[in-house]
C-alpha positions in Angstrom: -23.9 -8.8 13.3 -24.5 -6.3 10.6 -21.7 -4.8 8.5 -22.3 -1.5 9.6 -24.0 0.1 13.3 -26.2 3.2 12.6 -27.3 3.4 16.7 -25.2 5.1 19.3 -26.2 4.1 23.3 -29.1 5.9 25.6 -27.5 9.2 26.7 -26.9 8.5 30.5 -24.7 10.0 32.7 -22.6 6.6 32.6 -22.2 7.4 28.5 -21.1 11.3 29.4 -18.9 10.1 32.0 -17.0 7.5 29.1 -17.4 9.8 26.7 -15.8 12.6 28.6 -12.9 10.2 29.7 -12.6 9.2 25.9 -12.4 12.7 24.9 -9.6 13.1 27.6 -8.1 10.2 26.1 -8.6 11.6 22.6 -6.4 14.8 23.2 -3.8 12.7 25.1 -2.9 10.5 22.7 -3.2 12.8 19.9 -0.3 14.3 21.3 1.7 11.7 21.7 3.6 10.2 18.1 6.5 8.2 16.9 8.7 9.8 14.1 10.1 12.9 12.5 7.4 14.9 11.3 9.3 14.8 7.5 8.8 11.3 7.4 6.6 9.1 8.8 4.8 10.1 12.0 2.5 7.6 14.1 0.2 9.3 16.2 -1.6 7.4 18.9 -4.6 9.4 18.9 -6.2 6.3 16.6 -6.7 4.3 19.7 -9.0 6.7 21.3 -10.8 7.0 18.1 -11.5 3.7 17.4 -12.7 2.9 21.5 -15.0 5.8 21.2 -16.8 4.1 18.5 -16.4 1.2 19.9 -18.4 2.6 23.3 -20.4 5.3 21.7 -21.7 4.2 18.4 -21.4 6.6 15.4 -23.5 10.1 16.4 -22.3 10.0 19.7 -18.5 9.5 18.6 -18.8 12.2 15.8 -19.9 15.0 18.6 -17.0 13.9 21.4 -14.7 13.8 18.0 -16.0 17.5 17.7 -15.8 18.4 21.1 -12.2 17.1 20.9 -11.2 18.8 18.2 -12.3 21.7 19.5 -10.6 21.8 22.9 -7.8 20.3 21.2 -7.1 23.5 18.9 -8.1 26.1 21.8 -7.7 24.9 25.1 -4.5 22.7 24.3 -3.4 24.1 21.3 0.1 24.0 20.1 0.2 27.5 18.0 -1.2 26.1 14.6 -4.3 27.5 12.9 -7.6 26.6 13.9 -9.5 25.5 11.0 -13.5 24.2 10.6 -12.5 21.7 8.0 -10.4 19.4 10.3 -13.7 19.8 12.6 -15.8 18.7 9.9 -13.0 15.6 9.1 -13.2 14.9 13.0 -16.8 14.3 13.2 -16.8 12.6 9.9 -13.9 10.3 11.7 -16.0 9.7 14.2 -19.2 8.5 12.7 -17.0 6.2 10.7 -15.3 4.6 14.1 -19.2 4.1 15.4 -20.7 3.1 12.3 -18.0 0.0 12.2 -16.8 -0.9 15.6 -20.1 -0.1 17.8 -21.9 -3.7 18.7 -19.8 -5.3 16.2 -17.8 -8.1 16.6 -13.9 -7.3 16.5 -12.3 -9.3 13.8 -8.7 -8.5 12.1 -10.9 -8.1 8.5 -13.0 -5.6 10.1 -10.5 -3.7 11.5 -8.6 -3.6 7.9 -11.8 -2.6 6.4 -12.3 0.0 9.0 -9.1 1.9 8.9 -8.8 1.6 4.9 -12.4 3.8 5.2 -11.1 6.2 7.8 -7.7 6.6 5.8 -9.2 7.2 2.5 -12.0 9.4 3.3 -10.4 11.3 6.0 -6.9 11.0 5.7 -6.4 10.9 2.0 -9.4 12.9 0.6 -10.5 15.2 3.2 -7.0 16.5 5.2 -5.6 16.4 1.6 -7.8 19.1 0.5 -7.9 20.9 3.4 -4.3 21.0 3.1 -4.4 22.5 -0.6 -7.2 24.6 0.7 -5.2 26.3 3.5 -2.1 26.2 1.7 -2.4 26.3 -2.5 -0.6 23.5 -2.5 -0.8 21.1 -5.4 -3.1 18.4 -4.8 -0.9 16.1 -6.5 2.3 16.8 -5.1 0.5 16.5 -1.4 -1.4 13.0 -2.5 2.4 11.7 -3.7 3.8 12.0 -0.4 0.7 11.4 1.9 -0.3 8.4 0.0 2.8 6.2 0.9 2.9 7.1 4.2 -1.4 6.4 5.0 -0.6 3.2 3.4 2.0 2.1 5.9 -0.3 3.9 8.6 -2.3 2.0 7.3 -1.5 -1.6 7.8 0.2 -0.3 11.1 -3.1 1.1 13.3 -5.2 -1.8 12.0 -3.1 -4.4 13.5 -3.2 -2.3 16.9 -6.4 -1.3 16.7 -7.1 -4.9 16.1 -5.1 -5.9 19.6 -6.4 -3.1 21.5 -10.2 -3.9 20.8 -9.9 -7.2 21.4 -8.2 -7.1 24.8 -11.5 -4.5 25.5 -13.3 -6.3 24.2 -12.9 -9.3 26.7 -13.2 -7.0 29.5 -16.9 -7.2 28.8 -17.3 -2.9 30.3 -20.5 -2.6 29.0 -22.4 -4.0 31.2 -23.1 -3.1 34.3 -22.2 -5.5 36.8 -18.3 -4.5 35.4 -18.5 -0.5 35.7 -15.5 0.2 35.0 -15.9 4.0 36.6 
């Protein structure tokens, strides 16, 4: 195995269909979270993202994060603003999930390395500054509250990402004698 997976699978109709169930999946989850928003809130979309990249490799995981994003703030939306840099961080997301989970063996260190990516680069660096963009808010004053709580995040979707891909993992769906649709 390499470190990181730069090829997505043949588009087929059997790759829309998942990726179209993924992207259902995506916006599901996404609205479903633990917590009071003033503290800290776990969202489960991470599960959907990290089984799209697992399926769909990294090209085809940043356009379904797109597409998801997209329906997410205008079909399902929830009244808040629609905004093209949370697109961008989706499909950025996205080709992070592929590039490390697609054909890769699912190992605890992986998925540590993994999320730490995601949650600096998109978590920390990019929804940071879209925050200050949207808002003028002080980028230090946002990184000294969202810092604590994408460390705890953290730790916490790593471990269950880590027990989530490995139980799909031994489902062996990919190939074709176990279609799973």
């Amino acid at each position: 195995m390499t470190l990181l997976s730069w090829k997505s699978p043949k588009l087929t109709a059997r790759t829309i269909a998942m990726a179209a169930i993924l992207i259902a999946m995506q916006i599901v989850l996404s609205k479903l979270s633990i917590g009071p928003d003033n503290l800290v809130k776990f969202s489960f979309g991470f599960i959907a993202t990290m089984l799209m990249g697992y399926y769909l490799g990294p090209w085809l995981t940043g356009v379904a994060m797109a597409i998801s994003d997209i329906l997410t703030n205008s079909v399902f939306s929830t009244g808040g603003n629609f905004f093209i840099g949370f697109t961008f961080s989706a499909i950025i997301s996205g080709i992070i999930a592929g590039a490390f989970l697609y054909n890769q063996e699912i190992t605890l260190r992986r998925l540590f390395i993994y999320e730490f990516v995601q949650t600096l680069v998109t978590n920390i660096f990019f929804t940071t500054l879209w925050i200050h963009i949207m808002y003028k808010a002080p980028i230090m004053a946002l990184l000294t509250v969202r810092v604590p709580k994408n460390i705890l995040t953290w730790i916490v979707y790593s471990i269950v990402g880590f027990l989530v891909l490995r139980a799909v993992s031994r489902l062996n769906l990919r190939s074709n004698d176990n279609c799973w649709f």
